[in-house]
C-alpha positions in Angstrom: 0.0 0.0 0.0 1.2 3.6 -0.5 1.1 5.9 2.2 1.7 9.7 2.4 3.0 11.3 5.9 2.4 14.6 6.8 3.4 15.9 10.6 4.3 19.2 12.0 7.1 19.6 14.5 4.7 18.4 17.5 4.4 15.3 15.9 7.8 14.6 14.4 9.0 11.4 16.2 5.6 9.7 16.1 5.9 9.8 12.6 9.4 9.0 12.4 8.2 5.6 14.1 5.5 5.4 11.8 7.6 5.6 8.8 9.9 3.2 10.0 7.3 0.3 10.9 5.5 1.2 7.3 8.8 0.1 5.6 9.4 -3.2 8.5 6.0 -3.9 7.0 6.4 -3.5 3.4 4.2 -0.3 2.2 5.3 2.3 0.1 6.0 5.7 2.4 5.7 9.3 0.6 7.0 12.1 3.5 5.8 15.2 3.1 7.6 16.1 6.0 8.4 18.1 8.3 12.3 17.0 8.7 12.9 18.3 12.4 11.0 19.5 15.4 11.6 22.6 14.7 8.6 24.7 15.1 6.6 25.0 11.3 2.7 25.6 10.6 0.6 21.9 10.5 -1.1 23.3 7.0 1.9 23.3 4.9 2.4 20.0 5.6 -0.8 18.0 6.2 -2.3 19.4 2.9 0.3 17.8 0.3 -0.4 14.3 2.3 -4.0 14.3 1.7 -3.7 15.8 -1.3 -2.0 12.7 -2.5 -4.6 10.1 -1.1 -7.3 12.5 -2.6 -6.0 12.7 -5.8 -4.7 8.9 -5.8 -1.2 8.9 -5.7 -1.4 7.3 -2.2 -3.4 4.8 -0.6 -3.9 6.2 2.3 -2.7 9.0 4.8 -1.4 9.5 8.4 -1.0 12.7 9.8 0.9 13.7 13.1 0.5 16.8 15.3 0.7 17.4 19.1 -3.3 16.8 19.4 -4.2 16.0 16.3 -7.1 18.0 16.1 -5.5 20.4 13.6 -4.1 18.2 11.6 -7.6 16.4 10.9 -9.3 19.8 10.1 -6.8 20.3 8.0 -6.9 17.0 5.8 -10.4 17.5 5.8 -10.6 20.4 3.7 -9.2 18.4 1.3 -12.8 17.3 -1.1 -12.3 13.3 -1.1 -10.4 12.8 2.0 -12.0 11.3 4.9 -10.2 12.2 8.0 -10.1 10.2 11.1 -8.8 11.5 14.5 -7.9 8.4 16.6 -6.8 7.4 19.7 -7.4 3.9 20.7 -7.7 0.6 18.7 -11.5 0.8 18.9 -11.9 3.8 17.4 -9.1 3.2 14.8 -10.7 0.2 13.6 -14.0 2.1 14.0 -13.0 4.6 11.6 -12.2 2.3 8.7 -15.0 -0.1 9.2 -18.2 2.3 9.5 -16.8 5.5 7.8 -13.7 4.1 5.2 -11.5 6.9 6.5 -8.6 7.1 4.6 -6.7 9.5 6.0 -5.4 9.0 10.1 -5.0 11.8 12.8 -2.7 11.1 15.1 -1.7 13.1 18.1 1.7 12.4 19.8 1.5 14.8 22.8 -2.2 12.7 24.1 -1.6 9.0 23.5 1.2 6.7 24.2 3.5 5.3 21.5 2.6 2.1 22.3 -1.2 2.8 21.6 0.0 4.9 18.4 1.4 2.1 17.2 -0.9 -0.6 18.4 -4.0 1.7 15.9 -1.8 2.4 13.2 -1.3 -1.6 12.7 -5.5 -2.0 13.3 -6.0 1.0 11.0 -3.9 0.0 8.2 -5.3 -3.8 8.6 -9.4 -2.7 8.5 -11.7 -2.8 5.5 -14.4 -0.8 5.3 -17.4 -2.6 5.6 -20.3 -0.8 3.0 -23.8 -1.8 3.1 -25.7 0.3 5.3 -22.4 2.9 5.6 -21.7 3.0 2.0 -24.9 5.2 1.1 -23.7 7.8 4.6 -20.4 7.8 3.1 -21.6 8.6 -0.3 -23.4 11.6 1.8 -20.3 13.3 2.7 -19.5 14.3 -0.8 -20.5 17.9 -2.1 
């Protein structure tokens, strides 16, 4: 699978780890950064990495901030990207089953990094479901 990374410096190391368990298990990373923790705004970043999975040059999408809040508004602006904040297992899987989010919010200063990396592994591992979710899905489009 191809995945695009976007973080800001609040949520450079979780995505770091990210990156690096992507590659142990064999998916194709884009980063669109940021390199450092050096303070930069979310929006330059997060954009380009939902831009990708929007306009199909990735599979799917994890973004990184401090909260994550940001991050998923930003993604979300994005027409065709359906942004997930997550941070459990429950609602990772949740988010992939019921609403075929294809884009993750992650936020490194609320959850532990072995939770992070516990719901990246159940959100990349998830199918979306349809039936009764595909027609709410197909709602969310302008």
């Amino acid at each position: 699978m191809k995945i695009s990374l976007g973080t800001d410096h609040a949520g450079f190391r979780y995505k770091e780890k990210v990156k690096e368990l992507l590659g142990q298990l064999g998916h194709e990373v884009t980063d669109f950064g940021t390199s450092s923790e050096e303070p930069v705004d979310y929006p330059l970043f997060i954009r380009p990495a939902a831009e990708a999975v929007a306009q199909g040059k990735c599979d799917r999408g994890i973004v990184f901030g401090g909260s994550g809040n940001g991050e998923a508004m930003a993604a979300n602006k994005v027409r065709g990207v359906r942004c997930a904040l997550c941070w459990n297992e429950e609602v990772a899987r949740l988010s992939r089953q019921h609403n075929d989010a294809n884009v993750l919010s992650i936020g490194q200063r609320v959850i532990p990094e072995e939770t992070m990396l516990a719901l990246v592994r159940v959100w990349l591992t998830t199918d979306f479901e349809g039936g009764r979710h595909a027609k709410r899905i197909a709602q969310l489009e302008p």
